[in-house]
N, C-alpha and C positions, 0 to 999 in steps of 0.2 A: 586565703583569699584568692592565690593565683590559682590554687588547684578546681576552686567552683569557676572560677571564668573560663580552666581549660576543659571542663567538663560541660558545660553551656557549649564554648564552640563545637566542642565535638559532638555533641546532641545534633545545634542547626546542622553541622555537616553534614551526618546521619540522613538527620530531614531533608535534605536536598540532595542526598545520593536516591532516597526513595525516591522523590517525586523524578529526578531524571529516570530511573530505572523503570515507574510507571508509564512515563512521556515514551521512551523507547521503544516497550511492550505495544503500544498502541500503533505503533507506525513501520509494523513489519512487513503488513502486504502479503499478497497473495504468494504462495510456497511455489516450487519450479513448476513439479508434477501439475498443480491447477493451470499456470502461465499455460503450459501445452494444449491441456483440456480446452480453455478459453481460447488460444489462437487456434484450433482445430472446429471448434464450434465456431468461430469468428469469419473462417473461409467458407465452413457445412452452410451458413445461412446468407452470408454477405456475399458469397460467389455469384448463385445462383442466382441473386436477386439484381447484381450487377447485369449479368448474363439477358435478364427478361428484359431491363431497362432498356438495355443497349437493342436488344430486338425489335421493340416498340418503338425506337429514336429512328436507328438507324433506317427507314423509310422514307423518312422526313428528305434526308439528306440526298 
């Protein structure tokens, strides 16, 4: 009888080391290499468009 209940626990355990090992897999995010690529794209498009704003503004002042 003790040996099915420790076989049951060990089962849920099982089941919930998956479902954490699933939860973990989903929330790795973006790898270095891409971080680079995205903050390199991130200044390629956001610079210049800083740069036009500020041109159109700075008139005003």
């Amino acid at each position: 009888m003790t040996n099915d209940k420790e076989e049951q626990i060990l089962e849920e355990i099982r089941k919930m080391n998956d479902k954490l090992d699933h939860i973990t897999e989903k929330q790795k995010g973006l790898s270095t290499p891409m971080k680079f690529i995205a903050l390199l794209l991130g200044f390629m498009v956001l610079g210049p468009l800083i740069a036009i704003l500020l041109s159109f503004v700075t008139p005003f002042f």
